[in-house]
C-alpha positions in Angstrom: -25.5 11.9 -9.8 -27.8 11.9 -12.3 -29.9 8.7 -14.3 -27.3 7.4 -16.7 -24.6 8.3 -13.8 -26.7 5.7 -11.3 -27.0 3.1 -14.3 -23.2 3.0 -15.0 -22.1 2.5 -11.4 -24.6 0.2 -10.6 -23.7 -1.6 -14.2 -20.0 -2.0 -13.8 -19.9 -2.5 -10.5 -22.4 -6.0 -11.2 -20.1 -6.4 -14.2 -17.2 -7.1 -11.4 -19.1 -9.3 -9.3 -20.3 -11.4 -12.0 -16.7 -11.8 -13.7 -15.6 -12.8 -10.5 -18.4 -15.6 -9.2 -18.1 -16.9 -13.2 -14.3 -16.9 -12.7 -14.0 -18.4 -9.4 -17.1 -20.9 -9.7 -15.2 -24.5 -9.7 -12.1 -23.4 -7.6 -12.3 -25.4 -4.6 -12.5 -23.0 -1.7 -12.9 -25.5 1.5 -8.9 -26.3 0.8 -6.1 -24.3 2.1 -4.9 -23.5 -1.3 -7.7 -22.9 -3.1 -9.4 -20.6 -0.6 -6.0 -18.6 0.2 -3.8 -19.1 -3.2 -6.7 -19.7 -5.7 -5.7 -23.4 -6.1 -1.9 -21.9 -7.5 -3.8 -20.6 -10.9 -2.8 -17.4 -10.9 -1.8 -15.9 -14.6 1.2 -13.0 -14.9 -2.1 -10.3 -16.0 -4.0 -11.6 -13.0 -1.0 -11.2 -10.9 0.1 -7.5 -12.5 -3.8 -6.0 -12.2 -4.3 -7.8 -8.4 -1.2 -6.6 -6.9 -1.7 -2.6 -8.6 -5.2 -2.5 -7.3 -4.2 -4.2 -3.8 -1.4 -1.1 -3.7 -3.9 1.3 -5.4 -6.8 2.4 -3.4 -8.4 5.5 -2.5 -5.6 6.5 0.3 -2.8 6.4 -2.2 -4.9 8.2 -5.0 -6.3 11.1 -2.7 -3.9 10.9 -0.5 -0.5 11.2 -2.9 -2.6 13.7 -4.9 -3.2 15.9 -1.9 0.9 15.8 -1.2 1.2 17.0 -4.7 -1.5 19.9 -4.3 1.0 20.8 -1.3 4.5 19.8 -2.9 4.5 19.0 -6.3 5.7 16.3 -7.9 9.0 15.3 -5.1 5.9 12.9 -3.9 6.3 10.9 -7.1 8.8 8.9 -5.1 6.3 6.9 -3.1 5.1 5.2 -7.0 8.5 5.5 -9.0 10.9 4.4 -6.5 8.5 1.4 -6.1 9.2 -0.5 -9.4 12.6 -0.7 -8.3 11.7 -2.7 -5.3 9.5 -4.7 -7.2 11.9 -5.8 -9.6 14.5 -6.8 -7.0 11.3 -8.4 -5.5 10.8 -10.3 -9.1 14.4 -11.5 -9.3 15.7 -12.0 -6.1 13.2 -12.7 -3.5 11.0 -14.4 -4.8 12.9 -17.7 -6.2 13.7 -17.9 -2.7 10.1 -17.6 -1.2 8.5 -19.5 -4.0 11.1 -22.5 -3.8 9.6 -23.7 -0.2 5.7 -23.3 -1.5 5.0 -21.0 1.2 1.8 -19.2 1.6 3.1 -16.8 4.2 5.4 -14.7 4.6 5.7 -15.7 8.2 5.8 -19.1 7.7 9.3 -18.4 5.5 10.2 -17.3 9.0 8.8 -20.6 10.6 11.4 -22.4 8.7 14.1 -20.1 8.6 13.8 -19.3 12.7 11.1 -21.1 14.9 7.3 -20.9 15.7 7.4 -18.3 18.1 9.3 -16.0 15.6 6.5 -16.9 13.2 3.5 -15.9 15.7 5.4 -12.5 16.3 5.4 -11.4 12.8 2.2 -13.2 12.0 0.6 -10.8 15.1 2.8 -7.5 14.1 1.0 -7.8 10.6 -2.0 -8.4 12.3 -1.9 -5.2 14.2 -0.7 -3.4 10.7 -3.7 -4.2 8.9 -6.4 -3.8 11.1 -5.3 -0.6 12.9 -3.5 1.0 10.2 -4.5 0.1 6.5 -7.8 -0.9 6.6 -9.4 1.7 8.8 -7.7 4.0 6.8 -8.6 2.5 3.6 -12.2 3.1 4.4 -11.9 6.6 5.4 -10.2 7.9 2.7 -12.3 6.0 0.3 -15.4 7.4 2.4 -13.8 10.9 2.5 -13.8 10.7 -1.7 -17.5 9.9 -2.4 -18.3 12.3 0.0 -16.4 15.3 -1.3 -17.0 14.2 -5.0 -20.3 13.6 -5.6 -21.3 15.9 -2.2 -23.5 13.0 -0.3 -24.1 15.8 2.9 -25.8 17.7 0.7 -27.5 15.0 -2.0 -28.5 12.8 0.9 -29.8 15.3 3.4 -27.4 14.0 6.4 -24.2 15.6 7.7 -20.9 14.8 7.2 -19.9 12.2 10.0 -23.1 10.4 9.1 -22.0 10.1 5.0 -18.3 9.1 6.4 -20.1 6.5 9.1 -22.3 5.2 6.1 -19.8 5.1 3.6 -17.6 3.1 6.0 -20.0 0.7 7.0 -21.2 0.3 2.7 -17.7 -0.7 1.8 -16.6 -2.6 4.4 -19.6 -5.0 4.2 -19.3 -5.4 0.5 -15.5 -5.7 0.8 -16.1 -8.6 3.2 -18.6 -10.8 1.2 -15.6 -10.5 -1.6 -12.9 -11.5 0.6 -14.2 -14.3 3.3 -16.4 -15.8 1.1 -15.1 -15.6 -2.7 -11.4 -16.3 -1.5 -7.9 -15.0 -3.6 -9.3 -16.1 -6.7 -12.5 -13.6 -6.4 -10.3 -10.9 -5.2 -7.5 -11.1 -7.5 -10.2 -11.7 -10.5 -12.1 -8.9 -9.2 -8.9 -6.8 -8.7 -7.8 -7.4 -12.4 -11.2 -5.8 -13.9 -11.0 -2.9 -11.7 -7.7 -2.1 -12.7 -8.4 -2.1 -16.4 -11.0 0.3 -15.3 -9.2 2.4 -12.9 -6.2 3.4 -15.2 -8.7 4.0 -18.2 -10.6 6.4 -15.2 -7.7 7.5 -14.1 -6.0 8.6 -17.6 -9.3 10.4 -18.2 -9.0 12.9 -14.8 -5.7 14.1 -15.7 -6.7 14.8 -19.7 -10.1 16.6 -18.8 -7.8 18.6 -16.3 -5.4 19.6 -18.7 -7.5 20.6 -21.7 -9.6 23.1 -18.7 -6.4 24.8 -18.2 -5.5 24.5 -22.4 -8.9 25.5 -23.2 -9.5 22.9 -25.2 -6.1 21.1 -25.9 -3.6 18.9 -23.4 -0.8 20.2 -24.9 -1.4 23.9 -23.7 -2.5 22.9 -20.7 0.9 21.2 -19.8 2.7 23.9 -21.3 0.8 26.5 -18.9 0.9 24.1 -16.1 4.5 24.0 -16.4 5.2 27.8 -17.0 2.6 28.9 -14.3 4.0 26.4 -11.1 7.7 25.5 -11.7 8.1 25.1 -8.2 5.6 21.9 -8.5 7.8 20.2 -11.1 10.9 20.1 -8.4 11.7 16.7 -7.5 14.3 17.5 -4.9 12.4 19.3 -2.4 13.4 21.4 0.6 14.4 20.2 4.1 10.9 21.0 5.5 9.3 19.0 2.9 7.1 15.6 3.0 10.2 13.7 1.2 13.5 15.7 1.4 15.8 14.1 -1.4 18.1 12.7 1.0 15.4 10.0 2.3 15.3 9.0 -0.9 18.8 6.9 -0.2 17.6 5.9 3.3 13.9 5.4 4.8 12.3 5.7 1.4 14.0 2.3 0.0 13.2 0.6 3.3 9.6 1.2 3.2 9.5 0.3 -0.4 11.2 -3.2 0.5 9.0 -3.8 3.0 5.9 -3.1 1.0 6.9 -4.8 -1.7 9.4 -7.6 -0.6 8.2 -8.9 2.7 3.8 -7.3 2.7 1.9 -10.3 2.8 -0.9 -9.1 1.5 0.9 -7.8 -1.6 3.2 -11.6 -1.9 0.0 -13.5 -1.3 -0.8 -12.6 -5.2 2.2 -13.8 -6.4 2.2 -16.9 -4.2 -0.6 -17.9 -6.2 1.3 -17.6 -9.1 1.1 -21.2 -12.0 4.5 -20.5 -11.5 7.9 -18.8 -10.7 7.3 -17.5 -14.3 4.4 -16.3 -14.0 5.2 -14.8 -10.8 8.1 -12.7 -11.6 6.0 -12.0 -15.1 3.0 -10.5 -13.2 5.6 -8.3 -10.9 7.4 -7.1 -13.5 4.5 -6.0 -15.3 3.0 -4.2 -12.3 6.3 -2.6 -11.7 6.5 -0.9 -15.3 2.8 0.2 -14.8 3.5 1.2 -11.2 6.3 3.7 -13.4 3.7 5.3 -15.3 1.0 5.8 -11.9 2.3 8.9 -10.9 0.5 10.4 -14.2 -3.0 8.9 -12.2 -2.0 9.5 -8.4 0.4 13.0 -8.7 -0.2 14.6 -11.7 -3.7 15.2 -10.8 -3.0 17.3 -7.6 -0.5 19.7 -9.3 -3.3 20.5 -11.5 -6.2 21.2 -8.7 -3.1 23.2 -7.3 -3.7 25.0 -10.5 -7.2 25.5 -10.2 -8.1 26.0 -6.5 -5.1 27.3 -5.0 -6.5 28.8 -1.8 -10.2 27.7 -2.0 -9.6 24.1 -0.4 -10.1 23.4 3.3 -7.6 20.4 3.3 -5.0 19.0 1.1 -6.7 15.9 0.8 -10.1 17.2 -1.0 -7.8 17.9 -4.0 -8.6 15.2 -5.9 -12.1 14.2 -5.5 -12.4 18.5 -6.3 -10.8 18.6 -9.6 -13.2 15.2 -10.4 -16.4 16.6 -9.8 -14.9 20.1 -11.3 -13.5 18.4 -14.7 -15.3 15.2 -15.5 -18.5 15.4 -18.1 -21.7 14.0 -15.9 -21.3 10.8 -18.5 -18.4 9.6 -16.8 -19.6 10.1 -13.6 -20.7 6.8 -12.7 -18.0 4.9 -14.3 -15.8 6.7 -12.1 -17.5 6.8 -9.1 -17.7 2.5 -9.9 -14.0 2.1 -10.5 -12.9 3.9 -7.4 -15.0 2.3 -5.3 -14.1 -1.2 -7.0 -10.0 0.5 -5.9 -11.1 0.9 -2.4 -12.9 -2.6 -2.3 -10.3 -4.1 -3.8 -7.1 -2.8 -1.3 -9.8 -3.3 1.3 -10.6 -7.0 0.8 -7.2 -7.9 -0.3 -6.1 -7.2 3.4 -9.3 -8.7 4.8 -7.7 -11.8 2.7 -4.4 -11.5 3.9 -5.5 -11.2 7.4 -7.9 -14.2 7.7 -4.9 -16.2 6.1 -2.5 -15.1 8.7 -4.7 -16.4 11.4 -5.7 -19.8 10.0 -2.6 -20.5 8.3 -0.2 -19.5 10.7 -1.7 -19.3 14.3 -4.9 -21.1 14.5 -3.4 -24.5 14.9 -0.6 -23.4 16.3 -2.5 -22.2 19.5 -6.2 -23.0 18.8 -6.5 -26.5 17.4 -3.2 -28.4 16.5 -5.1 -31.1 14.6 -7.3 -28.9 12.7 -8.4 -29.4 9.4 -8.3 -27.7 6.0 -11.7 -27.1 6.2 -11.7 -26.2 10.0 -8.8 -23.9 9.3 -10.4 -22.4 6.5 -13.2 -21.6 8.3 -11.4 -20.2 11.4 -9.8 -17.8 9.0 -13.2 -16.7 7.8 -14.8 -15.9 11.0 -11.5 -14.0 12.2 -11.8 -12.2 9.3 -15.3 -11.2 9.7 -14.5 -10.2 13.1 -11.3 -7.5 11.8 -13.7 -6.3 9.3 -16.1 -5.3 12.2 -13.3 -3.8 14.5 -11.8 -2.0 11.4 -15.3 -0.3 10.3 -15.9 0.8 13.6 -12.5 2.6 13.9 -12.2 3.6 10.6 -15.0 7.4 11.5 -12.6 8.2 14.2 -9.6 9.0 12.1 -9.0 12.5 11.8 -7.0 14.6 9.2 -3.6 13.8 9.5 -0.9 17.3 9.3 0.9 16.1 6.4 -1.9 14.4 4.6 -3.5 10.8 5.1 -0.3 9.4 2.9 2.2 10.5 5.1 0.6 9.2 8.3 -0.1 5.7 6.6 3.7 5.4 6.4 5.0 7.1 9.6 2.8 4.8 11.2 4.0 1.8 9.6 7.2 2.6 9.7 7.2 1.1 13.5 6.4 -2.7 12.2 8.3 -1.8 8.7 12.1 -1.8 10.0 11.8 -4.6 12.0 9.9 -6.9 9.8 12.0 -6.2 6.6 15.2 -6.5 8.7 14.5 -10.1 10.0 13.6 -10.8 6.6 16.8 -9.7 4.8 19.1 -11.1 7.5 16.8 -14.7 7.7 17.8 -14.5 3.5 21.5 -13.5 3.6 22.1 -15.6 6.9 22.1 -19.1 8.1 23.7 -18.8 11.4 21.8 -16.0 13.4 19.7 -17.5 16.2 15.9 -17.0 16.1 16.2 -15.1 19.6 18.2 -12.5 17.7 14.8 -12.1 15.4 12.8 -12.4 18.3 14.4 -9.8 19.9 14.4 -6.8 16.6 10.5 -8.1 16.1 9.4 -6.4 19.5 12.2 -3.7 20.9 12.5 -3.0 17.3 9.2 -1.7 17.2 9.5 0.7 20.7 12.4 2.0 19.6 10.8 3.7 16.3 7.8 4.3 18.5 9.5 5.7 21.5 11.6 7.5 18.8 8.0 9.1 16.6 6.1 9.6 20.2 8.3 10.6 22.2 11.6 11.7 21.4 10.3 14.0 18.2 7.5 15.8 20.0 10.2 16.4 22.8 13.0 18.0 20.8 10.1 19.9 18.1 8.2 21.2 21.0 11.4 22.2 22.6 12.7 24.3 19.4 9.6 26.3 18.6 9.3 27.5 22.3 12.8 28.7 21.3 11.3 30.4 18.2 8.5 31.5 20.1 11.3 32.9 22.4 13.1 34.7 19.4 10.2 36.5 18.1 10.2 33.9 14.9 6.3 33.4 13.4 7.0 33.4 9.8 5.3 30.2 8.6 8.5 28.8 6.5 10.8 29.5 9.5 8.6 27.4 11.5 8.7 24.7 9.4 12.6 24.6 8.7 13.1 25.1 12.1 10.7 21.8 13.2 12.4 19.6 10.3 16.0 20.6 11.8 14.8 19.4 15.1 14.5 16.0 14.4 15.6 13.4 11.6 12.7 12.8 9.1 10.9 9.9 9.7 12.6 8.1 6.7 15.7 8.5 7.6 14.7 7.4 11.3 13.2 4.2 9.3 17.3 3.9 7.8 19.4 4.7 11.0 17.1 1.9 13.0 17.4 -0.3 10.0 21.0 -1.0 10.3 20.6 -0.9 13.8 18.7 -3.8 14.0 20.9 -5.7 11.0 24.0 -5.3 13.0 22.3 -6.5 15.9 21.3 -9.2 14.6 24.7 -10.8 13.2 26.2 -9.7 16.7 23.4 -12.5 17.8 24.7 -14.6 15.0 28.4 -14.3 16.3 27.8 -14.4 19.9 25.3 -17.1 19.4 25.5 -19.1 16.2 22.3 -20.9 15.2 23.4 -24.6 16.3 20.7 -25.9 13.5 21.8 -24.8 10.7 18.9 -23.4 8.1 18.6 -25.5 4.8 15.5 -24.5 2.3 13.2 -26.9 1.4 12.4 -27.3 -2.5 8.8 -27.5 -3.2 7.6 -29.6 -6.2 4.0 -28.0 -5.9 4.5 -25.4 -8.6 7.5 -25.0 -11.3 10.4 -22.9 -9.9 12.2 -22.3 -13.2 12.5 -18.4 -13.5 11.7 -16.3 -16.3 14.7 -16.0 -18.6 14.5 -11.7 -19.5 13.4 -10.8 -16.0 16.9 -9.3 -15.3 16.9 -7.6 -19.0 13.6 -6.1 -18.6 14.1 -4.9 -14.7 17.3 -3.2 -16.2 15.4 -1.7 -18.4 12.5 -0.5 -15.9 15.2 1.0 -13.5 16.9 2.8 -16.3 13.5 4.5 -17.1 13.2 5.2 -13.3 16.1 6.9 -12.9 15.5 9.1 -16.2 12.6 10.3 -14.8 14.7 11.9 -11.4 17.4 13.3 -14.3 14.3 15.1 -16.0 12.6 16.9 -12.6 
């Protein structure tokens, strides 16, 4: 990185943190709200930018963009899919979250089940965030700088060192942001970023393009095209990372979850003025979350393009094709805005987790009669403490097989089914007992594990020793032969899915809820929803579905 490189990161990256302090500076952060809602102030463009950058960090844009350097563009269901289940987020969930002035998605489960259900989810998100997501969200984000801008070699250290030093750099500024700036610093912060990451963004996939076009975009797509039409097949094989048919099972549930029940993503929208302004800022990000895959997929088909064979891993695709395409003035910029994308994902969680614990378990188990401020605080040392555990793990990750993206969800896909079904039942039901929830919220979880660790290993290991047996080594074979041995993930995630729903109403038969659930109405904020949110979600989904019709 040369002079002007330095300057602009250093530049836009101060930029942030100033917009942020001058933003945030006479919100009062020693109450509940204002620390973990941003006193309810929360516009629909604050909302749209917080919740993209929250979702769009350095895993999802290296590691989507190294599934399509593998498999083309099928991957673009992870981002397209998603504005679906934000809409039906927008209109339908949310008048019913917002109407109780929640700031937890568990504590919706407090008052729709008991306590103890509450502490069980409040835990398995917990567990989500600090093992999973964030760990992950610093490697990848640690992998990127290093590839990109070659730190082993610009710094003089090796590899594990730049990953350890990278890890430790963001996690500690990521923290300052999030235990001591509150949602309004993060969501502030995240709005900036965003602005900055889809002008950044844009500008990877247009230098990539006119490389290929000598010169002009519109060559290069037409050569891109012509030259890998294989890429541009959304249906994908059976050994692929999304076979088509998941689509219609595992893929929707994940979304849901993310989206509908996450509650670091619905801790942004709690926030909200308003129901309005809510479902507004939702919306929004939903239509931009349409036109992402141009940012987080496009990107790898084109270093597929340009390196085919010269890559060690799947996931150096995209922080490749940056250092190969982008002029030196950018640099910095760049290098600024995705590390304000990995802060932001990173701190949003470090948010969400120090709310979880001071919200909804530190006076339920560590001081009943705690105050605001007490609880506050509690939730700021917690988090402090997560940060630590997460940096510390986050060097140990290793590559995943199919690509950092892919074991992101797999692994979430134990807490996902469980969570999301209690959730939808809790909605649609007033008469199924909180043991019934209690019950999917742990066994739910060893049966996808027990399923993913166990059963799968057994019955793949089992068929290639067959193949072995049969004289089969060709790659492809291999690969069909492991994908016929066992359901995909996904469609694990559906089958357990409606497992756990029909258990749960067999609970609500067997044993009807004797109190029966009535929502409370809130008169914190304005519940009056926003009168085209159906007419534009329509319209989003219509555009969704286009885009399947066209690949």
């Amino acid at each position: 990185m040369g002079t002007l490189s330095i300057i602009s990161f250093i530049g836009f990256t101060l930029l942030v943190a100033f917009i942020a302090w001058y933003a945030t500076r006479k919100t009062d952060e020693r109450s509940a709200d204002g620390y973990y809602l941003g006193g309810r102030s929360l516009g629909a463009i604050t909302i749209a930018g917080s919740l993209l950058l929250t979702n769009l960090s350095a895993e999802q844009i290296v590691g989507l963009n190294g599934q399509s350097f593998a498999q083309g563009v099928l991957v673009m269901a992870w981002e397209t899919l998603a504005a679906i289940s934000m809409i039906v987020t927008a209109i339908y969930l949310l008048p019913k979250y917002m109407r109780s002035g929640i700031t937890t998605i568990p504590q919706f489960i407090q008052e729709r089940f008991d306590a103890q259900t509450k502490s069980i989810l409040s835990i398995l998100f917990l567990v989500a965030f600090g093992i999973v997501l964030l760990p992950t969200i610093l490697y990848s984000g640690s992998l990127a700088f290093s590839t990109m801008f070659d730190l082993p070699k610009t710094l003089g250290i090796s590899q594990s060192a730049v990953i350890w030093l990278c890890v430790w750099s963001i996690g500690i500024i990521g923290s300052i942001y999030a235990i001591f700036g509150g949602l309004k610093a993060v969501a502030v912060s995240d709005l900036v970023n965003a602005i900055g990451l889809l002008i950044g963004g844009l500008l990877i996939p247009v230098f990539g393009l006119m490389l290929i076009g000598d010169g002009s975009v519109s060559n290069g797509i037409s050569t891109l095209w012509e030259a890998n039409p294989d890429k541009f097949n959304a249906k994908g094989d059976i050994d692929s990372f999304i076979p088509f048919s998941t689509i219609f099972t595992g893929m929707m549930i994940a979304q849901m979850y993310y989206w509908g029940t996450n509650q670091s993503i619905l801790q942004r929208v709690f926030g909200a003025k308003s129901l309005k302004e809510g479902q507004k800022g939702m919306i929004l990000a939903g239509f931009v979350k349409f036109l992402i895959p141009i940012i987080v997929v496009l990107p790898g088909i084109i270093a597929w393009h340009l390196f085919e064979g010269s890559l060690e891993n799947a996931d150096q695709a995209y922080p490749a094709l940056v250092r190969k395409v982008l002029p030196g003035a950018f640099l910095g910029f760049f290098a600024a805005v995705l590390f304000g994308a990995v802060l932001s994902s990173f701190n949003s969680l470090l948010n969400s987790s120090s709310t979880l614990f001071g919200v909804d378990l530190y006076r339920q188990y560590f001081n009943k009669n705690a105050s605001e401020i007490q609880m506050v605080k509690a939730g700021k040392i917690f988090g402090m403490i997560l940060a630590i555990i997460s940096m510390t793990i986050s060097p140990f990750i290793a590559n995943a097989p199919d690509g950092l993206f892919s074991y992101i969800q797999e692994s979430l896909g134990s807490l996902s089914v469980p969570i999301l079904a209690v959730v939808t039942v809790g909605i649609i039901t007033k008469n199924v007992p909180a043991l019934g929830a209690k019950i999917v919220l742990t066994v739910g979880v060893l049966m996808y594990l027990v399923s993913q660790f166990v059963l799968s290993p057994y019955f793949v290991e089992t068929a290639l020793a067959e193949a072995a047996a049969n004289g089969i080594t060709n790659a492809k074979e291999l690969n069909i032969i492991k994908a016929k041995a066992y359901p995909h993930f996904l469609h694990i995630m559906g089958i357990l899915f409606v497992i756990n729903v029909a258990f749960m109403l067999l609970m609500g038969k067997l044993y009807p809820n004797k109190n029966i659930y009535t929502p409370t109405i809130t008169e914190q904020i304005d519940i009056e929803p926003w009168k085209y949110a159906k007419v534009i979600g329509i319209i989003i989904t219509i555009l969704v579905l286009s885009t399947y019709f066209i690949f």
